[in-house]
C-alpha positions as CSV (number, residue, x, y, z in Angstrom):
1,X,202.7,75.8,21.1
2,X,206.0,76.3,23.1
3,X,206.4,75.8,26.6
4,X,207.1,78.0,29.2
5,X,210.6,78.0,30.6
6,X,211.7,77.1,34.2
7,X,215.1,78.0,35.0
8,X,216.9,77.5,37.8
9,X,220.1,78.5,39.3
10,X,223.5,76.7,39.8
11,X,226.0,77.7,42.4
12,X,229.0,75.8,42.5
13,X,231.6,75.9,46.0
14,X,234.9,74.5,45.9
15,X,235.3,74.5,49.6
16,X,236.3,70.4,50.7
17,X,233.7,71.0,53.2
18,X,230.9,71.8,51.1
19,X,228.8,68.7,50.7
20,X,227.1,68.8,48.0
21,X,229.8,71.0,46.1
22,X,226.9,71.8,43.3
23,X,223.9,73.4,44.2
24,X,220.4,74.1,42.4
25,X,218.5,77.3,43.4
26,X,215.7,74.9,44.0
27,X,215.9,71.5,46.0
28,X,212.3,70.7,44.9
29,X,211.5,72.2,41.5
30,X,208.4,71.8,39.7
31,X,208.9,71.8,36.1
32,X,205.3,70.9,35.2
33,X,204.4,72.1,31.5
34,X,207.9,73.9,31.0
35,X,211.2,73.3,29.4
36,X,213.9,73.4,32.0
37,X,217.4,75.4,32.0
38,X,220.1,75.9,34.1
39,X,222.4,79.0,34.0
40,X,225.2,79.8,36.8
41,X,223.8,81.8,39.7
42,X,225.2,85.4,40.0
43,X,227.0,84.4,42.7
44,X,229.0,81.6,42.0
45,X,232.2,80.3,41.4
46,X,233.5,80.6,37.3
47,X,232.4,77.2,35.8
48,X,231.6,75.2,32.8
49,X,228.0,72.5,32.8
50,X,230.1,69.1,31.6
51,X,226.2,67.1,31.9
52,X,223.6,66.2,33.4
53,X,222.3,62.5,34.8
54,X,218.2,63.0,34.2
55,X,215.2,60.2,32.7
56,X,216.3,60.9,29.5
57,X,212.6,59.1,28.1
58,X,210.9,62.3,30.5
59,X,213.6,65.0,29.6
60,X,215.1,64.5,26.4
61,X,217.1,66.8,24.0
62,X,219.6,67.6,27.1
63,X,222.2,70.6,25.6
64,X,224.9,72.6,26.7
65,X,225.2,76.3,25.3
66,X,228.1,76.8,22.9
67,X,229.9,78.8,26.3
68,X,229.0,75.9,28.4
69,X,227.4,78.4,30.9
70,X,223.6,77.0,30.2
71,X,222.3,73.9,30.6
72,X,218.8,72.6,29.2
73,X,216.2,69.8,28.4
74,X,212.6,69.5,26.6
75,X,210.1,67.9,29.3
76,X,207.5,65.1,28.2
77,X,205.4,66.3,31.5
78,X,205.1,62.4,32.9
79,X,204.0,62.5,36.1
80,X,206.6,62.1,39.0
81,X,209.7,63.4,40.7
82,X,212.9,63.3,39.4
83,X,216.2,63.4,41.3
84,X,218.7,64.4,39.4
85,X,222.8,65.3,39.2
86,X,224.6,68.2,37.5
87,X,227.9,68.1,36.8
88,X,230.5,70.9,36.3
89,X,233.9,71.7,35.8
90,X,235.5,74.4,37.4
91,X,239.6,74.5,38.0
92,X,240.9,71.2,36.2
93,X,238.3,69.1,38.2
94,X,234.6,67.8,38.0
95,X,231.9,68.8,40.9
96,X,228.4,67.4,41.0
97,X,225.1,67.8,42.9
98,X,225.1,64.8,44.7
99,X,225.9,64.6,48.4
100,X,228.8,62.5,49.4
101,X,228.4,59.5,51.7
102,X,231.0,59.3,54.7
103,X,232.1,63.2,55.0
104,X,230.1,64.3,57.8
105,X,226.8,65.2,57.3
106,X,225.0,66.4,53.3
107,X,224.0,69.9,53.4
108,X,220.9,68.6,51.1
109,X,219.9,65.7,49.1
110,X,220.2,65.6,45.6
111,X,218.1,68.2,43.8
112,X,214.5,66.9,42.2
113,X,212.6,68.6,39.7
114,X,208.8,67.1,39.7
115,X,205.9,67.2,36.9
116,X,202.5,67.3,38.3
């Protein structure tokens, strides 16, 4: 049987004052029973996923569409939460979704997807 599919949006901002610069539609996403994607939010700067920094032994098979504008991973449904980071590429430079230390204060933490 396949699973369901959670998928969440990614909105990248290039301002120096953004902190994170990545974003995930969801802070607190819970991916219990589904394969998880990522796609670029409607709204968003143009960017490509470069990877992303998951429990590979609780979300393996991590790709990146042939375009490099999707992002998934299968799910093992272990029980916990699950920060993670996304990184992306967007005008000769690499962005992530973890909030830098020392430049005032994060707009968020880093974004956790949790299995029930």
């Amino acid at each position: 049987m396949s699973k369901l599919l959670k998928t969440l949006d990614v909105t990248l901002n290039t301002d120096p004052a953004a902190n994170p610069n990545v974003t995930v539609s969801e802070d607190y996403a819970d991916v219990t029973g589904h394969k998880v994607r990522w796609i670029q939010a409607d709204d968003t700067e143009d960017f490509d996923f470069v990877g992303l920094s998951l429990d590979r032994a609780v979300f393996p098979a991590q790709q990146i569409s042939g375009n490099k504008r999707r992002m998934s991973c299968s799910n093992k449904d272990d029980e916990g939460n699950y920060e993670y980071t996304i990184t992306v590429r967007a005008k000769g430079k690499d962005w992530d979704s973890t909030p830098r230390e020392g430049e005032g204060e994060p707009d968020g933490d880093k974004p956790v997807i949790r299995n029930r």
